[in-house]
N, CA, C and O atoms as a printed pandas DataFrame, in Angstrom:
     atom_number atom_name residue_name chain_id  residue_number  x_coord  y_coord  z_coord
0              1         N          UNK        A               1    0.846   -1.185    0.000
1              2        CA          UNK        A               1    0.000    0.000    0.000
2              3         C          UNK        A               1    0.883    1.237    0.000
3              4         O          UNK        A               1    1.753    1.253    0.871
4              5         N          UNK        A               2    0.799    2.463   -0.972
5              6        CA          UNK        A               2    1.366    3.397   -1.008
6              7         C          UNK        A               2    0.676    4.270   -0.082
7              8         O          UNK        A               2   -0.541    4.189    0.087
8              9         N          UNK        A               3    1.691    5.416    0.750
9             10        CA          UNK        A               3    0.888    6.081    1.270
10            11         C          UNK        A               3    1.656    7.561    0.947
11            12         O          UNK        A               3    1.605    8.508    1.731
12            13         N          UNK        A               4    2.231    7.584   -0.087
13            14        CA          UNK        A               4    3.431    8.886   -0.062
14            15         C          UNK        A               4    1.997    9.390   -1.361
15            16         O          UNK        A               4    1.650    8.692   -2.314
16            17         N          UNK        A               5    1.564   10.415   -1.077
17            18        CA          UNK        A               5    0.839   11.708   -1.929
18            19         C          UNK        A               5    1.461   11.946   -3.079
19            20         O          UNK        A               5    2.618   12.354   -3.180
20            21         N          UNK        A               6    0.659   11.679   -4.036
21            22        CA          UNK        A               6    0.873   12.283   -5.619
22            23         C          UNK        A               6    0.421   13.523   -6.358
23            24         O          UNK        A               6   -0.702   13.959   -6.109
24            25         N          UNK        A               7    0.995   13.977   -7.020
25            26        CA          UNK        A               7    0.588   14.710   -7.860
26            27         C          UNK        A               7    0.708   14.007   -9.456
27            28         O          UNK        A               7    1.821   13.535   -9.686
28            29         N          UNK        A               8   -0.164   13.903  -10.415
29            30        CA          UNK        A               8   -0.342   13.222  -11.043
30            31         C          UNK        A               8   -0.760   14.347  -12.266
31            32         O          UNK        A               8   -1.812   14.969  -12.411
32            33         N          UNK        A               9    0.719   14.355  -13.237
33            34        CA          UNK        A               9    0.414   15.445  -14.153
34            35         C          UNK        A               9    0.112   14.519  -15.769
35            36         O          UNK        A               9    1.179   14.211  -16.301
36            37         N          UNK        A              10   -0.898   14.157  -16.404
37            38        CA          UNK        A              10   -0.880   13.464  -17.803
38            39         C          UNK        A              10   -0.877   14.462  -18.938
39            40         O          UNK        A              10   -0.633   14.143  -20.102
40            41         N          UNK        A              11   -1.178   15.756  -18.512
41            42        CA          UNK        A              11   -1.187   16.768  -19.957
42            43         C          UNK        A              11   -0.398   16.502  -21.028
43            44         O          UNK        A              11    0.812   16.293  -21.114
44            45         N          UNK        A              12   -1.445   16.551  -21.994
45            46        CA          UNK        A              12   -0.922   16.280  -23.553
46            47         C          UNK        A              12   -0.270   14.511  -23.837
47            48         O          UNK        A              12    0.798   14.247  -24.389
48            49         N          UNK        A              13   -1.204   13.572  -23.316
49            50        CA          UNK        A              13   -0.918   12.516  -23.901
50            51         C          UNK        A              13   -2.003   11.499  -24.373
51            52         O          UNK        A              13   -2.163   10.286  -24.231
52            53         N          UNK        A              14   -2.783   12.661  -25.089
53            54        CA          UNK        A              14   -3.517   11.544  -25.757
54            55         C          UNK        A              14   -4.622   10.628  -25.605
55            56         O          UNK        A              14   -5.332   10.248  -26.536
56            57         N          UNK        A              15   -4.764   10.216  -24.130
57            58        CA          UNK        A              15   -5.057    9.030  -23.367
58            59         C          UNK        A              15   -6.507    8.211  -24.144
59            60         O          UNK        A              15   -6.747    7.020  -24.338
60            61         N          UNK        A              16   -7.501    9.821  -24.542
61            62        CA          UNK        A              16   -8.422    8.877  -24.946
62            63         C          UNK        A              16   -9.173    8.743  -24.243
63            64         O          UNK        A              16   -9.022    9.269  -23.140
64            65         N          UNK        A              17  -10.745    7.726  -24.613
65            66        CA          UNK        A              17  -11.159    6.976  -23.583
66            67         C          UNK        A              17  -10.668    5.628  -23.079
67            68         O          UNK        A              17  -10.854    5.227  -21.931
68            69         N          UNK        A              18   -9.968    4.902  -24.122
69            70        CA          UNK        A              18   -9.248    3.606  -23.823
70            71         C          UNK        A              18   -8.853    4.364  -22.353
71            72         O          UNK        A              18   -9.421    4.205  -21.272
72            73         N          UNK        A              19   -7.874    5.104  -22.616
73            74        CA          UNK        A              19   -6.414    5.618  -21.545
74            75         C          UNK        A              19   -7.822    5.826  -20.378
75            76         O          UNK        A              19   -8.047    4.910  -19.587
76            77         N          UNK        A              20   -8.522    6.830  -20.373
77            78        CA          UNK        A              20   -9.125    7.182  -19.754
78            79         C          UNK        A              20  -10.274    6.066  -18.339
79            80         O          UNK        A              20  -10.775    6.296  -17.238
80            81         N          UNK        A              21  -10.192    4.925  -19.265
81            82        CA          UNK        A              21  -11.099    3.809  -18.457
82            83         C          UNK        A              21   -9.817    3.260  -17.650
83            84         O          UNK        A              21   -9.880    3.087  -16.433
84            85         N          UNK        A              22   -8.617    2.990  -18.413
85            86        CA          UNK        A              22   -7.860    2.407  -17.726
86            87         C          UNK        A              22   -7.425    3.044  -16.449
87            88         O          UNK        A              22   -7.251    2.354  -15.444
88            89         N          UNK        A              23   -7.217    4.518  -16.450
89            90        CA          UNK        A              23   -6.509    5.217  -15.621
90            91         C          UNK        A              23   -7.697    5.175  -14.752
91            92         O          UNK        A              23   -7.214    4.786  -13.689
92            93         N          UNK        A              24   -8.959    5.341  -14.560
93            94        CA          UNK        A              24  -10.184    5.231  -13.388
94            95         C          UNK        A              24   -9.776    3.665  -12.845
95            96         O          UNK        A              24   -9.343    3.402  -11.723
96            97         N          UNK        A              25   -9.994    2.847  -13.784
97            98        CA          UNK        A              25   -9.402    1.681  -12.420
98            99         C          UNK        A              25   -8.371    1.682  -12.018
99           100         O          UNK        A              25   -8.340    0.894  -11.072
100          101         N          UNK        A              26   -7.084    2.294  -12.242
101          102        CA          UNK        A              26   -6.121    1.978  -11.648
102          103         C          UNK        A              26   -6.251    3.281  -10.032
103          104         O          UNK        A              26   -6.218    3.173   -8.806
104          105         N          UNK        A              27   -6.371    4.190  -10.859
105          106        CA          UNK        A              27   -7.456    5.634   -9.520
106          107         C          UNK        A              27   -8.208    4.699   -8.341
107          108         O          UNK        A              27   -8.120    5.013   -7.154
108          109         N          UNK        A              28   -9.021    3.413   -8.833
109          110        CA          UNK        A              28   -9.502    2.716   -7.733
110          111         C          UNK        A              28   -8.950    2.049   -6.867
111          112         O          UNK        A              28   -9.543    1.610   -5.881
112          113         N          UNK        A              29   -7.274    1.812   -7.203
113          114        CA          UNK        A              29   -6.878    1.008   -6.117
114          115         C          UNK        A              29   -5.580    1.684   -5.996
115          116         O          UNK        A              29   -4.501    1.099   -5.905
116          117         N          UNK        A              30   -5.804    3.284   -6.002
117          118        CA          UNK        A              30   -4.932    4.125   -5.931
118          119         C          UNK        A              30   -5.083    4.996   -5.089
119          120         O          UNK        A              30   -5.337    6.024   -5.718
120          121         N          UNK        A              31   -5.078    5.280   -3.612
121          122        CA          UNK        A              31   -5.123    6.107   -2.700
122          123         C          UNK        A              31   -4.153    7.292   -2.611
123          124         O          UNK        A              31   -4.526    8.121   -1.781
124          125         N          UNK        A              32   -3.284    7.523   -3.088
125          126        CA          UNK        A              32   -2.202    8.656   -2.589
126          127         C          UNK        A              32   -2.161    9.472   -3.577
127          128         O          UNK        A              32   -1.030    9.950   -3.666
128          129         N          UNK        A              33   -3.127   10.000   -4.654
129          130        CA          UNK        A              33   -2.951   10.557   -6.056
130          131         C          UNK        A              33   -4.002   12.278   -5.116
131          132         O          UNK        A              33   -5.011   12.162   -4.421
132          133         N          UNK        A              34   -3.508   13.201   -5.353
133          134        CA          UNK        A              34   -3.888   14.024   -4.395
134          135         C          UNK        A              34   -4.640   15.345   -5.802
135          136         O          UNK        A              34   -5.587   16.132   -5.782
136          137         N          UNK        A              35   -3.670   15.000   -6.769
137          138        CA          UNK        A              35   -3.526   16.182   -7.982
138          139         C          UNK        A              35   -3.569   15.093   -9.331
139          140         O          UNK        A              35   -2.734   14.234   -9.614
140          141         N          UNK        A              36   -4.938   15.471  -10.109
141          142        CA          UNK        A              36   -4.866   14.834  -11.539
142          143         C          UNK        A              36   -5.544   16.266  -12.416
143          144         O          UNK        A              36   -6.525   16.999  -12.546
144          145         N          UNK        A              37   -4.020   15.943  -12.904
145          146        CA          UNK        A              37   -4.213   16.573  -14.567
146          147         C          UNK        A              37   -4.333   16.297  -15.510
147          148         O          UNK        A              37   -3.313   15.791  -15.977
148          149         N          UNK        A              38   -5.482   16.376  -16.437
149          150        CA          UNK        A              38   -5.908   15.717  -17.906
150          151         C          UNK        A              38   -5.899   16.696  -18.661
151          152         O          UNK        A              38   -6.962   16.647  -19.280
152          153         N          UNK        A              39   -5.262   17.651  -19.009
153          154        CA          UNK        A              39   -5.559   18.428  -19.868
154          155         C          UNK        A              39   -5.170   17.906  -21.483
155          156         O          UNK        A              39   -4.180   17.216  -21.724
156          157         N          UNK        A              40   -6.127   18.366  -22.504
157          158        CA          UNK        A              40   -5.435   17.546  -23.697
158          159         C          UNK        A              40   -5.359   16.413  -23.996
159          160         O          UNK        A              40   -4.491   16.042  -24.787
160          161         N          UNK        A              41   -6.405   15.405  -23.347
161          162        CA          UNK        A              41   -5.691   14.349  -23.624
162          163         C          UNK        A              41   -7.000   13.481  -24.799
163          164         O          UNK        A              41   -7.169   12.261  -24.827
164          165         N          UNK        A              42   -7.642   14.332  -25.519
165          166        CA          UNK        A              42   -8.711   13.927  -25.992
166          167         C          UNK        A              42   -9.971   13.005  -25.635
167          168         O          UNK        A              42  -10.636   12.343  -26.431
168          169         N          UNK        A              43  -10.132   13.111  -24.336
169          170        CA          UNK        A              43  -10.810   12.395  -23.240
170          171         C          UNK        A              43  -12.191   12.694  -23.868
171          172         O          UNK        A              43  -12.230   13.797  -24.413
172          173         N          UNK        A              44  -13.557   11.835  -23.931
173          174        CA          UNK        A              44  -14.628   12.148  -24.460
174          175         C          UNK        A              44  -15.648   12.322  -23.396
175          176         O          UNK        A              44  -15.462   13.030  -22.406
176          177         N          UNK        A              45  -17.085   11.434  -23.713
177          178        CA          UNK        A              45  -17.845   11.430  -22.662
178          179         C          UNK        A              45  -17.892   10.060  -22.185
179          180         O          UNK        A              45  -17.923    9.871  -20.969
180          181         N          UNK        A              46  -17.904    8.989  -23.066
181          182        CA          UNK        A              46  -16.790    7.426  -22.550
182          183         C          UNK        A              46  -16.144    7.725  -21.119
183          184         O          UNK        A              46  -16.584    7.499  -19.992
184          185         N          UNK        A              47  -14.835    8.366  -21.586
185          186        CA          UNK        A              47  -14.228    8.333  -20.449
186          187         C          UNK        A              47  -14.603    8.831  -19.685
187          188         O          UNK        A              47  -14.745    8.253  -18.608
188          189         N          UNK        A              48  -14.915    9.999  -19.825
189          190        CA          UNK        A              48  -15.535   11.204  -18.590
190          191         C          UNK        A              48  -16.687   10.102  -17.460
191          192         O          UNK        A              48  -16.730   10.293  -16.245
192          193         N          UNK        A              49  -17.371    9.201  -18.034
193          194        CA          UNK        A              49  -17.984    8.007  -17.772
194          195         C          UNK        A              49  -17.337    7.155  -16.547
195          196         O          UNK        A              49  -17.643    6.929  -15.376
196          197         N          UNK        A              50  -16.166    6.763  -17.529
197          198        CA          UNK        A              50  -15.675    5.736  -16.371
198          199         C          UNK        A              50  -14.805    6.377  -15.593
199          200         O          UNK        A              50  -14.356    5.648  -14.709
200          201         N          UNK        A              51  -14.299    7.732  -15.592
201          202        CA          UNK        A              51  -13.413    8.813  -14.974
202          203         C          UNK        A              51  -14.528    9.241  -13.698
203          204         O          UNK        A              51  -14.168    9.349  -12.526
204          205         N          UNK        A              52  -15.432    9.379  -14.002
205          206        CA          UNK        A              52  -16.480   10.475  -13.110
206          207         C          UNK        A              52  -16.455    9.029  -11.476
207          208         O          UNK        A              52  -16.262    9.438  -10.331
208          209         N          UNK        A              53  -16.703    7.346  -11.793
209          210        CA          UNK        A              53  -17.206    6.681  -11.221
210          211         C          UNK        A              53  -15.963    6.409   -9.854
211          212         O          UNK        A              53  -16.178    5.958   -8.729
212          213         N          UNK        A              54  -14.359    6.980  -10.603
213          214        CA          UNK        A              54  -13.485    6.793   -9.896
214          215         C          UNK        A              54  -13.077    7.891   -8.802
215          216         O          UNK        A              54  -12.938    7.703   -7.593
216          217         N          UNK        A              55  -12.907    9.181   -9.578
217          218        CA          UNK        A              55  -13.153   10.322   -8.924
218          219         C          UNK        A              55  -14.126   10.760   -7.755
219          220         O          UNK        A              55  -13.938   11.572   -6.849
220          221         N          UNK        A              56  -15.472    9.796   -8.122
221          222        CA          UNK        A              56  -16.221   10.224   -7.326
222          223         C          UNK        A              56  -16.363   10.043   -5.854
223          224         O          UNK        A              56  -16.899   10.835   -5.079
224          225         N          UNK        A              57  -15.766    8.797   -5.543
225          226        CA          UNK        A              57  -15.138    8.011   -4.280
226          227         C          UNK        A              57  -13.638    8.034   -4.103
227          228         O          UNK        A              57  -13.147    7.356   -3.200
228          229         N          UNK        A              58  -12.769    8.860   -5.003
229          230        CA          UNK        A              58  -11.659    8.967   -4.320
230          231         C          UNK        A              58  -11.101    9.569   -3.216
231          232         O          UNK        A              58  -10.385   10.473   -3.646
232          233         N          UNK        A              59  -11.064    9.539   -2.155
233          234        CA          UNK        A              59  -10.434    9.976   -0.870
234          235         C          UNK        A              59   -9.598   10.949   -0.830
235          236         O          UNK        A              59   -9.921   11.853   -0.059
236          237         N          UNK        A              60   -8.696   11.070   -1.357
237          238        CA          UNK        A              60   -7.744   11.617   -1.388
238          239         C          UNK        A              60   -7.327   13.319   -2.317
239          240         O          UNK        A              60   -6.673   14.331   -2.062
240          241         N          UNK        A              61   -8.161   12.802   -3.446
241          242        CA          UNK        A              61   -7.946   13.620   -4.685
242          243         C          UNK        A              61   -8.631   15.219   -4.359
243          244         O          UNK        A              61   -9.817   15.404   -4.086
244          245         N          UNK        A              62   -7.660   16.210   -4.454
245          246        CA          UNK        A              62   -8.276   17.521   -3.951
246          247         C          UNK        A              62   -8.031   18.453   -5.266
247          248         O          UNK        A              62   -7.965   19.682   -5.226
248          249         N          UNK        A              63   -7.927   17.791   -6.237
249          250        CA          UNK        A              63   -7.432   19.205   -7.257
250          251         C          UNK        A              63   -7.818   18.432   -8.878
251          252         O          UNK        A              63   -6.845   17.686   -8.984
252          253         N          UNK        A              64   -8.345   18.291   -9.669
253          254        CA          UNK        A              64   -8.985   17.699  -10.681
254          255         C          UNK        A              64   -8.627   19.051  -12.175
255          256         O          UNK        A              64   -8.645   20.280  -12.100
256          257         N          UNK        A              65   -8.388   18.309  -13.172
257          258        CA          UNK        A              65   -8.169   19.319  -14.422
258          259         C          UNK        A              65   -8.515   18.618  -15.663
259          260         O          UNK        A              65   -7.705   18.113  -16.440
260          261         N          UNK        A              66   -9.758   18.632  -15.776
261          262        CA          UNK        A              66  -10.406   18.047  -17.342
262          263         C          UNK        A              66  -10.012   18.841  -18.985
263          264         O          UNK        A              66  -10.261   18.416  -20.114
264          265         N          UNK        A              67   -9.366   20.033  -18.588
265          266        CA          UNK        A              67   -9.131   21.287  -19.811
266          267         C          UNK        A              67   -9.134   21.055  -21.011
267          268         O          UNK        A              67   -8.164   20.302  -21.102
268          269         N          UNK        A              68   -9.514   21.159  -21.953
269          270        CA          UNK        A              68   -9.346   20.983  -23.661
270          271         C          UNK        A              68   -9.206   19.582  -24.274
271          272         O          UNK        A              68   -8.381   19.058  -25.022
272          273         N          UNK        A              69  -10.835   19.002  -23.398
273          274        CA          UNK        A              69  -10.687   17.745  -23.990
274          275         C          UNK        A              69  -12.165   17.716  -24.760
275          276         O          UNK        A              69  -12.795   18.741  -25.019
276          277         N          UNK        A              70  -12.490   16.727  -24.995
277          278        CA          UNK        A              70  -14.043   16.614  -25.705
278          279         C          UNK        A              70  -14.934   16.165  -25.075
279          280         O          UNK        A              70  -15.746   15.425  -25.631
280          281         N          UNK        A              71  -15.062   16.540  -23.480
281          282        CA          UNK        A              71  -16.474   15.862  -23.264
282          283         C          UNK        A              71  -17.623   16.624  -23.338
283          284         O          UNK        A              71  -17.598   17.842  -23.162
284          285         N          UNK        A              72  -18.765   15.919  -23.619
285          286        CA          UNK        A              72  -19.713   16.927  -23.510
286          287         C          UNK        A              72  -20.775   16.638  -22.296
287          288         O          UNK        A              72  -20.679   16.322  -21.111
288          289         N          UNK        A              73  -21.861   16.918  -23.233
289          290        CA          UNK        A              73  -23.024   17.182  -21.807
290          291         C          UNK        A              73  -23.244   15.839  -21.079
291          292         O          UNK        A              73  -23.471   15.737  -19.874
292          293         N          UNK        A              74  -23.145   14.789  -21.990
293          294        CA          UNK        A              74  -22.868   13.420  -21.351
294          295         C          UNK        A              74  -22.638   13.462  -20.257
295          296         O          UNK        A              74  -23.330   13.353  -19.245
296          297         N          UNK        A              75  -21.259   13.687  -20.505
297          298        CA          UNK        A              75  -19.838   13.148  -19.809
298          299         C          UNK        A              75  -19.800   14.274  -18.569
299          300         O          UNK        A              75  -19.161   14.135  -17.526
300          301         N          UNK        A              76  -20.389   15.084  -18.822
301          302        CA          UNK        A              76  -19.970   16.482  -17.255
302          303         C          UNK        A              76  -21.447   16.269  -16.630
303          304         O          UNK        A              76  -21.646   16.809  -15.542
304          305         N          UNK        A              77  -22.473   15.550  -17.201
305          306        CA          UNK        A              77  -23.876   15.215  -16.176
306          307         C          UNK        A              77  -23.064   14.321  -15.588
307          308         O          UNK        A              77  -22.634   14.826  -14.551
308          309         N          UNK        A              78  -22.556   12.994  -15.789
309          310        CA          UNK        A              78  -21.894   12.071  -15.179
310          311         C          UNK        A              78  -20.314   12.681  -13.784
311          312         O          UNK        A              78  -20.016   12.338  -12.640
312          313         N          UNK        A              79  -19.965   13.304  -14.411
313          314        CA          UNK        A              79  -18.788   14.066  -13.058
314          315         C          UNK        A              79  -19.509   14.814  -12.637
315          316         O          UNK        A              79  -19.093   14.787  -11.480
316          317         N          UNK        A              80  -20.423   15.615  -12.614
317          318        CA          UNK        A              80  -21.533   16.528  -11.950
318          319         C          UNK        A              80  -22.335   15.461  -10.413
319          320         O          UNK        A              80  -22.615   15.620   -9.225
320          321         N          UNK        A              81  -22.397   14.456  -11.427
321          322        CA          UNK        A              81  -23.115   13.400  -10.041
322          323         C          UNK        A              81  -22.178   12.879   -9.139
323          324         O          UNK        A              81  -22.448   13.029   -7.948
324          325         N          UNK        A              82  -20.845   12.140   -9.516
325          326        CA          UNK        A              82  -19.815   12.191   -9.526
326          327         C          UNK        A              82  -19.563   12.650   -8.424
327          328         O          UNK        A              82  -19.591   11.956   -7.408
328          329         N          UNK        A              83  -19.347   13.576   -8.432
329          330        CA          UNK        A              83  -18.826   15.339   -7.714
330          331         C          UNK        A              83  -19.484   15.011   -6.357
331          332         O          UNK        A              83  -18.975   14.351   -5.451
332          333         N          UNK        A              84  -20.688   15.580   -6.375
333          334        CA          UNK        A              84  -21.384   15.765   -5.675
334          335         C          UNK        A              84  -21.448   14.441   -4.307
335          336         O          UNK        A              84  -22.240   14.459   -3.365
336          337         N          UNK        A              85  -20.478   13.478   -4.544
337          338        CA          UNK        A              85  -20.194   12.437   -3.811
338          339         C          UNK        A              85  -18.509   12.498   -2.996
339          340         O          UNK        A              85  -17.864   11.706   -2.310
340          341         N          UNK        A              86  -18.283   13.897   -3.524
341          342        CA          UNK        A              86  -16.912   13.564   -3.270
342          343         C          UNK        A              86  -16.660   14.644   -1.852
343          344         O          UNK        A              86  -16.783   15.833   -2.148
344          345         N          UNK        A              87  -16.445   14.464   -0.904
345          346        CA          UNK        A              87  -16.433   15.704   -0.163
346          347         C          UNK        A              87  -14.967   16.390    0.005
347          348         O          UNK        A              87  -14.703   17.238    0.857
348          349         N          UNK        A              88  -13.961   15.812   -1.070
349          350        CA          UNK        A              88  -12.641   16.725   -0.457
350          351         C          UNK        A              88  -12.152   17.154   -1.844
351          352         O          UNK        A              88  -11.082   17.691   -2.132
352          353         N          UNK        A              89  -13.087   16.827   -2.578
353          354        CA          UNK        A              89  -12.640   17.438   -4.398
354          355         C          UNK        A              89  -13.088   19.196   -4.322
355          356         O          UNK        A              89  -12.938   19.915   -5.310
């Protein structure tokens, strides 16, 4: 079990929703990630999907950055609900 705090910068790689599903489960059995940055990474409403379900119960995570990707109304109703579960985001 890690317990040393991350900051977790991905800007500008692409990820996708593939990247994007993968990186929410690994977020699930990832406690010490404090700072995630997605900017750029062509993330849709897919991911924003399986992103919103990880985020939303993460513990830890106090600083979130979706910037200049493609989700739409989908995908931000889904982190909107998301959200609203998270009390230290």
């Amino acid at each position: 079990h890690n317990t040393t705090l991350v900051n977790l910068d991905l800007w500008d790689n692409k990820l996708g929703d593939v990247g994007a599903h993968h990186l929410a489960h690994w977020l699930q059995h990832n406690s010490s990630v404090t700072s995630l940055y997605l900017e750029n990474n062509d993330i849709g409403d897919t991911g924003a999907h399986h992103l919103a379900d990880a985020v939303g119960r993460h513990p830890t995570l106090t600083a979130l950055d979706f910037e200049d990707n493609k989700i739409g109304d989908g995908g931000v109703h889904h982190l909107a609900i998301a959200l609203q579960h998270n009390s230290v985001l």
